[in-house]
C-alpha positions as CSV (number, residue, x, y, z in Angstrom):
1,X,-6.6,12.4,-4.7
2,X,-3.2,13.0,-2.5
3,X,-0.5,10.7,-3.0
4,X,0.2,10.1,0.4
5,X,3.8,9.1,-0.3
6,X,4.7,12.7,-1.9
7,X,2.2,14.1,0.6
8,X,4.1,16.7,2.5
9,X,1.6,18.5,5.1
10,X,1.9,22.4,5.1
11,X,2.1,23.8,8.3
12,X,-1.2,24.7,9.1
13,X,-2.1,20.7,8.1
14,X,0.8,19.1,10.0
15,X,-0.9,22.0,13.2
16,X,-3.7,20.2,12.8
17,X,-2.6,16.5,12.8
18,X,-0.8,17.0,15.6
19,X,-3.5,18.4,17.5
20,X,-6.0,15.4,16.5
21,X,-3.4,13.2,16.3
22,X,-2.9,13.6,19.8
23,X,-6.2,14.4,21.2
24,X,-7.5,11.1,19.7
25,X,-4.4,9.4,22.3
26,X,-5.0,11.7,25.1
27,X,-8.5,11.6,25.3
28,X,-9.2,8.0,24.4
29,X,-11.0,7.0,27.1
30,X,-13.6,9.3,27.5
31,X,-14.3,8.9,23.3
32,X,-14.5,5.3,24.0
33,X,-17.2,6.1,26.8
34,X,-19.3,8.3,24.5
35,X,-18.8,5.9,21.7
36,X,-20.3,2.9,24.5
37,X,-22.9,4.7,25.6
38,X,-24.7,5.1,21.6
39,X,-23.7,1.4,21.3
40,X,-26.4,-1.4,21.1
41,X,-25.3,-5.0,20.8
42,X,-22.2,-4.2,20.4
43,X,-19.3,-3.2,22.5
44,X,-16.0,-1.2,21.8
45,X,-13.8,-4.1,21.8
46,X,-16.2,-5.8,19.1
47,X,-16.1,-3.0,16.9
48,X,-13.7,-3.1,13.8
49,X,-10.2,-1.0,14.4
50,X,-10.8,1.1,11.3
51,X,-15.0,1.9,12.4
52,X,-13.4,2.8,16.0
53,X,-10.4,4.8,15.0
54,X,-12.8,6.9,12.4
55,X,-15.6,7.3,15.3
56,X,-12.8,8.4,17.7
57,X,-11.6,11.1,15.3
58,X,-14.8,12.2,14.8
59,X,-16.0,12.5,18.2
60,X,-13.2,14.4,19.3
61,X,-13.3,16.9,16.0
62,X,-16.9,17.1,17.1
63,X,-15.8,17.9,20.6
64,X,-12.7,19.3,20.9
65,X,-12.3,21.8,17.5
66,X,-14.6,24.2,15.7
67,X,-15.1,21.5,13.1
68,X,-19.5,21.7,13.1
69,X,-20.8,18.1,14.0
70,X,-22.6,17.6,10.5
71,X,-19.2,17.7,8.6
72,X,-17.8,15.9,10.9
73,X,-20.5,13.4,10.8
74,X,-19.9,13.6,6.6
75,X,-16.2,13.1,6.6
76,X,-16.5,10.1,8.7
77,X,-19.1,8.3,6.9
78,X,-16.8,9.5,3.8
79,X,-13.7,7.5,5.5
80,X,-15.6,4.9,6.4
81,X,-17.2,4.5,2.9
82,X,-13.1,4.2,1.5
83,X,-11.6,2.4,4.1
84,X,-14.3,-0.4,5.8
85,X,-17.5,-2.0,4.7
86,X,-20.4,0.1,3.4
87,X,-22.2,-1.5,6.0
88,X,-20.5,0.7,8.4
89,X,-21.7,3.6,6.8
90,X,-24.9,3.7,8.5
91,X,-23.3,2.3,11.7
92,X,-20.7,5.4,12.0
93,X,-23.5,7.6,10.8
94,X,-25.8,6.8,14.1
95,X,-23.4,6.8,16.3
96,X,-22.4,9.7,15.7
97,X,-25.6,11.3,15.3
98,X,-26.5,10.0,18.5
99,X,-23.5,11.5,20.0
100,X,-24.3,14.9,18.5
101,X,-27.6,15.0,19.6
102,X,-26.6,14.4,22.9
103,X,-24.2,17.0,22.7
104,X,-26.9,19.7,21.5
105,X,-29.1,18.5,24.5
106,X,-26.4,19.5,26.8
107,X,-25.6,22.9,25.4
């Protein structure tokens, strides 16, 4: 595991915050709108900041890089496992599966 406090990013890693970093902010409201759409009972202002920031990075890896949709998918549910509820695994995990599938329908 990194400690994040020593943790200086090489440049190809700090190329690729940036470029989620600010897709996640530039893009926000059309995640949030995919995100909405594979929602049931719930909404986006219901869901828990961590589940919604880890679903908004992946959708936009998933949409926006050449990052394939299942490891996507895999590092969210990973993030998700470390940093929220286990209960959210599943809920992250058909979300964004949803998501992909739409995405493969439309391809």
């Amino acid at each position: 595991m990194v400690d994040l406090i020593d943790y200086a990013p090489n440049e190809k890693d700090q190329a690729y915050l940036d470029t989620v970093v600010h897709g996640v902010r530039d893009h926000a409201a059309q995640l949030d709108e995919m995100i909405a759409s594979c929602l049931r009972g719930w909404t986006i202002e219901r869901l828990a900041r961590v589940d919604l920031a880890i679903l908004r990075l992946a959708v936009f890896e998933m949409i926006y890089t050449d990052l394939p949709a299942p490891v996507a998918i895999n590092e969210a549910v990973e993030l998700t496992r470390k940093y929220s509820r286990e209960e959210s695994c599943a809920f992250v995990n058909g979300v964004l599966g949803t998501i992909s599938r739409k995405q493969s329908a439309q391809a």
